[in-house]
N, C-alpha and C positions, 0 to 999 in steps of 0.2 A: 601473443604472436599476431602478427597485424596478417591479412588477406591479401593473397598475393594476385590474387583473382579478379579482373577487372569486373565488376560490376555498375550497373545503372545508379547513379546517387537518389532518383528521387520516382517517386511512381511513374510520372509523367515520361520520364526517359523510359523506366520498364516497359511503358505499354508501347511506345516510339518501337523499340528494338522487336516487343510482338509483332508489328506491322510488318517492321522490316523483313524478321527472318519469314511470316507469313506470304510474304512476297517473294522471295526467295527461291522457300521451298514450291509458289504456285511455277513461275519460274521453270524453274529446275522438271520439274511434271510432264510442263507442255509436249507433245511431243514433235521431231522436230517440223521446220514446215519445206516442203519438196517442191522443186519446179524443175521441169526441161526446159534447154535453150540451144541455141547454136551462135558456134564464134565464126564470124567470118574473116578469115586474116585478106589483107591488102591480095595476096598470091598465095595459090595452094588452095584445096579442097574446107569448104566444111568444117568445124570440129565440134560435134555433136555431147552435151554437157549435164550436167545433175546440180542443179543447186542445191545447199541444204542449207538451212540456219536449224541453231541448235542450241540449248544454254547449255554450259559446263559448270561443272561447281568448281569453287577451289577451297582446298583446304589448307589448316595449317601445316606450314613448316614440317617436314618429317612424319604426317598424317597422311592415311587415307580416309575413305566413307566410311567402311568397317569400325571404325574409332574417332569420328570427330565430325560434327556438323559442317554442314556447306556455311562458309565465311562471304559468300560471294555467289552471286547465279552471271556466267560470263558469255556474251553474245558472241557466236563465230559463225559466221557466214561462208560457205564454202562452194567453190567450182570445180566439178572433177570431169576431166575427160571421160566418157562414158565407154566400155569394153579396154579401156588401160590396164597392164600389168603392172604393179608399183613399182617392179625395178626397171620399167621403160617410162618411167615418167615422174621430172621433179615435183616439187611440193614445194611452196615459198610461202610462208606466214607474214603477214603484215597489218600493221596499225600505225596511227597518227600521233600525236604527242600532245603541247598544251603544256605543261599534262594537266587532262580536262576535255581532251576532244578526242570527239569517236573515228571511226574509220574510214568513213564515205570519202575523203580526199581521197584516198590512195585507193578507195574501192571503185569511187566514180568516178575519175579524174584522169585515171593511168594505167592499172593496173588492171579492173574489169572487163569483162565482154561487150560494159556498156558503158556511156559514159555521160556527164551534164554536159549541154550544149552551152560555151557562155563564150564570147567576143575576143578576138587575140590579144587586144590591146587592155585590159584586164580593167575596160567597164563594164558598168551592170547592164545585162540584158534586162528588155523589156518583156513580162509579164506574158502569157503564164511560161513556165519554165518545163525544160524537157529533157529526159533521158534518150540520149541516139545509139549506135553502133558504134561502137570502136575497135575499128580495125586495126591500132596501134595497141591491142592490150597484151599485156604478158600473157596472158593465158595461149597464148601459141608457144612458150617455153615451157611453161611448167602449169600444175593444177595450182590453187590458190585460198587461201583459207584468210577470210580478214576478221582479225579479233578489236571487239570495241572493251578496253579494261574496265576493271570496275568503277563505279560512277559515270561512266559514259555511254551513251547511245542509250539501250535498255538494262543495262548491266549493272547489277546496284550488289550492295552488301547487306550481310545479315545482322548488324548491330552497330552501332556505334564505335565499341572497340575495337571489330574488325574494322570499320570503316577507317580509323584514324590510322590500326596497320598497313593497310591496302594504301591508301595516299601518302606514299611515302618511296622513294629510292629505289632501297633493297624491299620494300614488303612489295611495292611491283614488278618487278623482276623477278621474284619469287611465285609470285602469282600467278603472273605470262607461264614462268617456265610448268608450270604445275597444269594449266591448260592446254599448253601444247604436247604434254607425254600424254595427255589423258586421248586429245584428237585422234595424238598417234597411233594409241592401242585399240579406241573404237571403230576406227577406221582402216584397222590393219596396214599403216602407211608405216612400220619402221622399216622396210629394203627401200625408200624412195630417197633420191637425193634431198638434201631440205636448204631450205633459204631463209634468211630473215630477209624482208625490208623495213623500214623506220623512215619518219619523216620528220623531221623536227626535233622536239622532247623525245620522240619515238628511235631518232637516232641515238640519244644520250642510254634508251631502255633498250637498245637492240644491242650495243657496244657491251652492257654488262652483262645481258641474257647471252652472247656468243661462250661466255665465260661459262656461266652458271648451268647451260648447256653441257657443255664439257664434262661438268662435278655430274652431272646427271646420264652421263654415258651416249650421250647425242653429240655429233660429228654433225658442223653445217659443210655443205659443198659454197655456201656463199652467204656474206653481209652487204646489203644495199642500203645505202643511208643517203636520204633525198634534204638537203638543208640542214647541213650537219651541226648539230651542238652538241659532242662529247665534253666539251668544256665549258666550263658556265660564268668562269674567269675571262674569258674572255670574251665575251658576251655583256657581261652585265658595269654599268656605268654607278659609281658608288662611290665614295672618296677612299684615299688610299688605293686605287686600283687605277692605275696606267693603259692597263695593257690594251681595253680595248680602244683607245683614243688612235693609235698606231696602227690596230689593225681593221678600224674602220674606214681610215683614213681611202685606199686602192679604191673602195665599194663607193663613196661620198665621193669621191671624183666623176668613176661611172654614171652615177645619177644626175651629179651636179651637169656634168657636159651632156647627158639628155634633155635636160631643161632648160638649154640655151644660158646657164648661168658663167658659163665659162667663153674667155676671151686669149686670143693668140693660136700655139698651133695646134695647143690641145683642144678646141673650139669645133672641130670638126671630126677627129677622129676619138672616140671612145677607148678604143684601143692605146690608143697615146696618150691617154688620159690615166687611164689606168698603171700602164708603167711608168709613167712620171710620179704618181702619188707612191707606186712601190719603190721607186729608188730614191726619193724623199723620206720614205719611212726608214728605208734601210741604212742610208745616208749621212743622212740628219735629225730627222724628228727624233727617232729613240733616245739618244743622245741626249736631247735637248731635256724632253722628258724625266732623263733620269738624273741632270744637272739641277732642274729644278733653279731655285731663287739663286743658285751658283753658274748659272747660265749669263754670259756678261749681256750687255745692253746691245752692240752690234751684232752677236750670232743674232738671240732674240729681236731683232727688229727684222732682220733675215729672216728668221724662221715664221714669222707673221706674217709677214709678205708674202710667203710663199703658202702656207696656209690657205690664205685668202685667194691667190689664183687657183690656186687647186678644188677650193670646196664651193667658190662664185660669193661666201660671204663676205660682207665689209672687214676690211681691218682692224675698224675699231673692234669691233665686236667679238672679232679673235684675240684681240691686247684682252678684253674684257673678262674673257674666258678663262684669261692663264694659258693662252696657246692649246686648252683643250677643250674639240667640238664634240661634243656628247650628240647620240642620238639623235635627242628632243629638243635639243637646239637647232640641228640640223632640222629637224620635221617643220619644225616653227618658224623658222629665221630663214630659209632658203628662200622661198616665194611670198613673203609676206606684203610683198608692194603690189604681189598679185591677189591679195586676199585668200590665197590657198594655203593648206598645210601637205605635205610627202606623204604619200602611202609607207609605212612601215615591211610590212612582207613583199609589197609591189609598190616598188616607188616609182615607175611609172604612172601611177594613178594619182592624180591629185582629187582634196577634198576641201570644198569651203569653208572659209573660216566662220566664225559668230563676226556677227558687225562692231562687234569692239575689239573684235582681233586677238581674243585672250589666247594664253597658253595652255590652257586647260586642255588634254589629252582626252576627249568623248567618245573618239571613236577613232578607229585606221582604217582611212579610204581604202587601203591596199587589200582589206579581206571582210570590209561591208559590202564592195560588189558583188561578191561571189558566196556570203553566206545564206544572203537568203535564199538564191538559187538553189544552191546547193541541197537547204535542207529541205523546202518547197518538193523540188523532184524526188529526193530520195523518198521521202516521207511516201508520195506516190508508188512510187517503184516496189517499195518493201511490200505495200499492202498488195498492189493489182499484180505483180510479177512474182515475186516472194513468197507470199503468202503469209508475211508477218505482217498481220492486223491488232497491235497491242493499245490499248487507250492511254498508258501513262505515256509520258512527256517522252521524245528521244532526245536524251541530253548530245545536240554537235559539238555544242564547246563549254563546257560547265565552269561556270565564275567561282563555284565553290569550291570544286574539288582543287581549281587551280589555288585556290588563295589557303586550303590548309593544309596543301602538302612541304610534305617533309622532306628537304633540301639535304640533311644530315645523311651519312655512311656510315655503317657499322655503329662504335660504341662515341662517336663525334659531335661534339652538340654545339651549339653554335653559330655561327653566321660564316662556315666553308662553303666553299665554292663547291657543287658538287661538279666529279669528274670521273667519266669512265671511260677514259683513255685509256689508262691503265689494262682494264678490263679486256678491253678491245686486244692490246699487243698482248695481252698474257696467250687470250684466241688462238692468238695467230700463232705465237709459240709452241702452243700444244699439237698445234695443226695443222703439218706441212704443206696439208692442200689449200686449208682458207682460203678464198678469194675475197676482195673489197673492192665492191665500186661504188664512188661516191660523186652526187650530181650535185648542182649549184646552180644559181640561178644570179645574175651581175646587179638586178634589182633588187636582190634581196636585204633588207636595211634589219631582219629579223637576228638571223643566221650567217653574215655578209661571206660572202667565198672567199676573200682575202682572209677573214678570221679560219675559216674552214682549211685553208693553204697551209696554217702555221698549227694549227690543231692536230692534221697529218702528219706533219714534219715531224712532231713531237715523238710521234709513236718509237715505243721503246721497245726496236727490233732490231735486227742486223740487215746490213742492206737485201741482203737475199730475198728476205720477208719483205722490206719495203718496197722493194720490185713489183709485189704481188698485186699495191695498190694502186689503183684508176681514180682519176678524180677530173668530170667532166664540165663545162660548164655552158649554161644557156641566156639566153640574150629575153628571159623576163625574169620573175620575185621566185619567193619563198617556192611558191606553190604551178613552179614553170610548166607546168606540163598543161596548164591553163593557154597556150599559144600553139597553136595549130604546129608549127617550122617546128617547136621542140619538142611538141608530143611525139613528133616522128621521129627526131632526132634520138630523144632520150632510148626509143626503143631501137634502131641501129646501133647505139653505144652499146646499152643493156645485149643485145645479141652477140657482138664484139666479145664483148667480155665473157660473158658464157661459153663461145667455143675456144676462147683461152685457157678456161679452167683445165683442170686434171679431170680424166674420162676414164 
């Protein structure tokens, strides 16, 4: 009978998984680390605060402590209104995505009492780097809890074989959810209203946690998804896959007429830019696309033509393509007589090329500006404010965990597009109150809001439900709340939508 039981194959991994869970469970020990602070909002009084950072374990599936080791020691950093009643004051969980990256975006960026200082136009500030105030943070709505998942920030796993579950899908969404009941009981917060927010990947893990929530007896009063990718279909550039070529298209206009690459009357207005590339795609291009080499010779010289005004690339190079501009052709080919390549999350930013001009992918201008800043201050922050002084590494954005996670749902193996769309409308089904708001950023070439426009659409609800959704957008990338006008903005929307909810 063969061993059903994942084991180490060789000593060397044995002693690897000692280390781990050793780490772990030191981990999991610490106890947690406390600080006071005060939020000062734009108007109004004061709000006086308790920070905690904490590790939570997680365990498996259908497990508690009482029967099964800690799989995972899980970092949660939290802000609570200090003399609150829980049933006078929400509660909104949030993390970042990747998946691979920790939380400090959404903790330092938007959502905190504090936040990195870095330039609206989303270059790299100059040395050394700082934490300031921020009077746009949510924590004048609700208290706030930001979780870094396993293998990110300090948050690591007990072995190998949890490590390979945890980097996966569903064993993340399982995990989150198994951490947030645990917050909730030691913190005696289940009469509080509760929230998800998601950013990125973090939107695709908030859309199925809304769900898994549910199975687990937790009712959200609200999903916040900041650069939405429930869909990965349309997102990812691959052969056999159309879709995103179309619905990149609106976002490749946007950029292209910020960079002066466009000519006539879309040349000036962004705006006009944008609805020309939409009623192109709706038009024409799908069509065209799905005609394929049945496409006659005048539409197709049409449809390149029009390509080419809309995206500032040469013609040729759109005949070249097969009338489809990927991505990476777009980062590459747009500025190239400028020696630059496109910021990816912020394509506002441009980034030098090498002196031979290759296509080689090193880096994206669009989130080299702002990580080192980023991790620079936190790293600060954690120890002098915090009081989290740890020597191992804070993983911000981990190259590893990104590259062996598991794409696959349920029993699906594969090369599927993972999608938790689905997950999302079932939510909302169950949920007469769900709210949804979702923010978007016109520069974002990651996540593009036109992709994000048709990902919406999709949701499989009755209009009533669809009513419920908000979907806002701002004039920088991925990661908008980096611009002074939208940091403000986003939290006017954000406040909008909150006293729309059910009360």
């Amino acid at each position: 009978m063969s061993d059903t039981v994942t084991r180490p194959d060789t000593p060397a991994e044995a002693d690897e998984d000692k280390r781990r869970k050793a780490r772990v469970d030191a981990l999991l020990a610490r106890p947690p680390a406390v600080a006071v602070g005060e939020f000062r909002p734009q108007a109004g009084d004061p709000m006086p605060y308790e920070s905690r950072a904490v590790f939570l374990p997680v365990h498996a599936a259908g497990m508690d402590a009482a029967c099964s080791d800690a799989q995972a020691a899980v970092l949660c950093t939290s802000y609570v209104l200090r003399g609150a009643a829980a049933a006078d004051r929400g509660l909104c969980f949030a993390f970042n995505g990747g998946p691979g990256s920790a939380s400090i975006w959404l903790h330092l960026g938007v959502l905190g009492p504090k936040r990195v200082a870095v330039p609206d136009d989303g270059s790299m500030p100059v040395p050394p780097y700082e934490v300031v105030d921020n009077p746009q943070a949510w924590f004048e709505h609700f208290d706030l809890v930001f979780i870094d998942p396993p293998q990110t920030g300090w948050s690591v796993a007990s072995s190998a074989a949890a490590r390979k579950t945890l980097l996966s899908v569903d064993g993340d969404v399982q995990a989150m959810v198994d951490v947030i009941r645990q917050w909730l009981t030691r913190h005696g917060r289940w009469g509080s209203r509760l929230f998800l927010a998601g950013e990125s990947y973090g939107t695709t893990r908030a859309a199925a946690m809304a769900d898994k929530l549910a199975d687990a007896g937790v009712a959200l009063a609200g999903v916040v998804l900041v650069s939405c990718a429930m869909d990965l279909q349309a997102l990812e550039f691959v052969p056999g896959n159309d879709l995103p070529y179309a619905l990149f298209l609106p976002a490749l206009a946007n950029v292209a007429q910020f960079h002066g690459l466009l000519t006539g009357p879309h040349a000036a207005d962004a705006q006009a830019a944008r609805q020309a590339a939409r009623a192109f795609v709706e038009d024409d291009y799908l069509t065209a696309l799905h005609l394929g080499h049945r496409l006659d010779g005048r539409r197709r010289a049409r449809v390149a033509r029009r390509l080419s005004e809309l995206t500032g690339l040469p013609r040729a190079l759109v005949e070249a393509c097969n009338l489809r501009i990927s991505d990476q052709t777009f980062f590459f080919e747009a500025l190239r007589e400028r020696g630059q390549m496109v910021g990816r999350l912020d394509a506002r930013v441009t980034g030098a090329m090498a002196a031979r001009r290759t296509r080689d992918w090193e880096f994206d201008p669009g989130i080299e500006a702002i990580a080192a800043p980023y991790t620079m201050a936190a790293m600060n922050y954690f120890r002098d404010v915090l009081g989290l002084d740890l020597d191992a590494r804070y993983e911000v954005l981990s190259g590893d965990a990104h590259k062996a996670w598991n794409w696959n749902r349920g029993e699906g193996q594969g090369n599927g597009f993972a999608c938790t769309r689905p997950d999302l409308a079932r939510a909302m089904r169950r949920n007469p109150h769900l709210g949804l708001f979702v923010a978007s950023g016109h520069y974002d070439l990651g996540t593009p809001y036109s992709a994000s426009d048709w990902s919406l659409a999709q949701l499989d609800v009755p209009a009533a439900l669809q009513a419920r959704v908000v979907h806002r957008y701002y004039d920088a990338g991925h990661m908008m709340y980096t611009r002074s006008a939208d940091l403000r903005q986003l939290k006017r929307d954000l406040g909008s939508w909150l006293s729309g909810l059910p009360s």
